[in-house]
Structures are given as structure tokens and as C-alpha cells.
N, C-alpha and C positions, 0 to 999 in steps of 0.2 A: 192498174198494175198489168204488165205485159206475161204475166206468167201464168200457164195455164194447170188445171189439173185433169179436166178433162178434154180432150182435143175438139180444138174448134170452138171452145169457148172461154172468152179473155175472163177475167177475174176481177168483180170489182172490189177491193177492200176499205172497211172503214176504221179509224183508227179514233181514239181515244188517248189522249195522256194526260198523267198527271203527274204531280210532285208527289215522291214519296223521301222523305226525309230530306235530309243534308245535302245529300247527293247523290239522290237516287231519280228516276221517273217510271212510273208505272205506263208499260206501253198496252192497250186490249185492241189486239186486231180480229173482227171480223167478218165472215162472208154472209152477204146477206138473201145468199140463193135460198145458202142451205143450212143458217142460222147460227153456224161453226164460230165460237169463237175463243181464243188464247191470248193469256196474258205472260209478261213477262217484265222484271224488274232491270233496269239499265243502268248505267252510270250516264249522266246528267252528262260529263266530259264528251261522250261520243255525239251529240246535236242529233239535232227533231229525225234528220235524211235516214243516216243509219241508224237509229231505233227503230224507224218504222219499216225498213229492208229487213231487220233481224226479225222482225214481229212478224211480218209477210211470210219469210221465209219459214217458220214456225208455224202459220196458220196453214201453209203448201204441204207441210211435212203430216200433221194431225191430216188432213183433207186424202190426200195421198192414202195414207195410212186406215180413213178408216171406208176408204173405198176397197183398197186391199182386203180388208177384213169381209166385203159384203160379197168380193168373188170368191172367196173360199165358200168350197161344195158343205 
């Protein structure tokens, strides 16, 4: 993945999916710096590409987020 969270360093992500029901897939992205990782359920209709861009973009935000939290004084 080309998306960073901390500057200067690319982002490797690992994904996981499975079948969750009918029509569903369970996506669990991730990072394996810093052990971070988020799940999210999809509709099957959207293909492997964008499940795994939504799940990315979700582990970016938590990662983000709990960086945020460790520069509060």
C-alpha cells in the first residue's frame, strides 16, 4: 500500500477475508509494524479490490487516530 501514516514510511498491509453469510465477507486488515488491526464486514457485490481499499483505509484512520492520542500532552 502506497499510503502512509507516518512520513517516510510506506505501509505494508495484510488482509484476510472470508465468507460471512449470503452475502456478506468479512475483510481484517493489518499492520504488521505495530500489530494494529481492524475488521469490517462488506457486501460480497463490491469484489476482493475495493474491500480491501475500504479495510486499508480503516486501518489508516484507527493508526492515525491512535497516534493522535499519544501526542496529546
Amino acid at each position: 500500500m502506497a499510503k502512509t501514516f507516518d512520513p517516510g514510511r510506506q505501509m505494508e498491509v495484510l488482509f484476510e477475508m472470508r465468507r460471512a453469510g449470503k452475502n456478506g465477507v468479512r475483510v481484517a486488515a493489518m499492520d504488521p509494524v505495530t500489530h494494529t488491526e481492524v475488521t469490517m464486514i462488506g457486501d460480497i457485490r463490491y469484489g476482493d479490490e475495493m474491500l480491501k481499499r475500504m479495510a486499508a483505509r480503516k486501518l489508516l484512520y484507527v493508526l492515525n487516530k491512535k497516534r493522535a492520542e499519544k501526542s496529546k500532552p
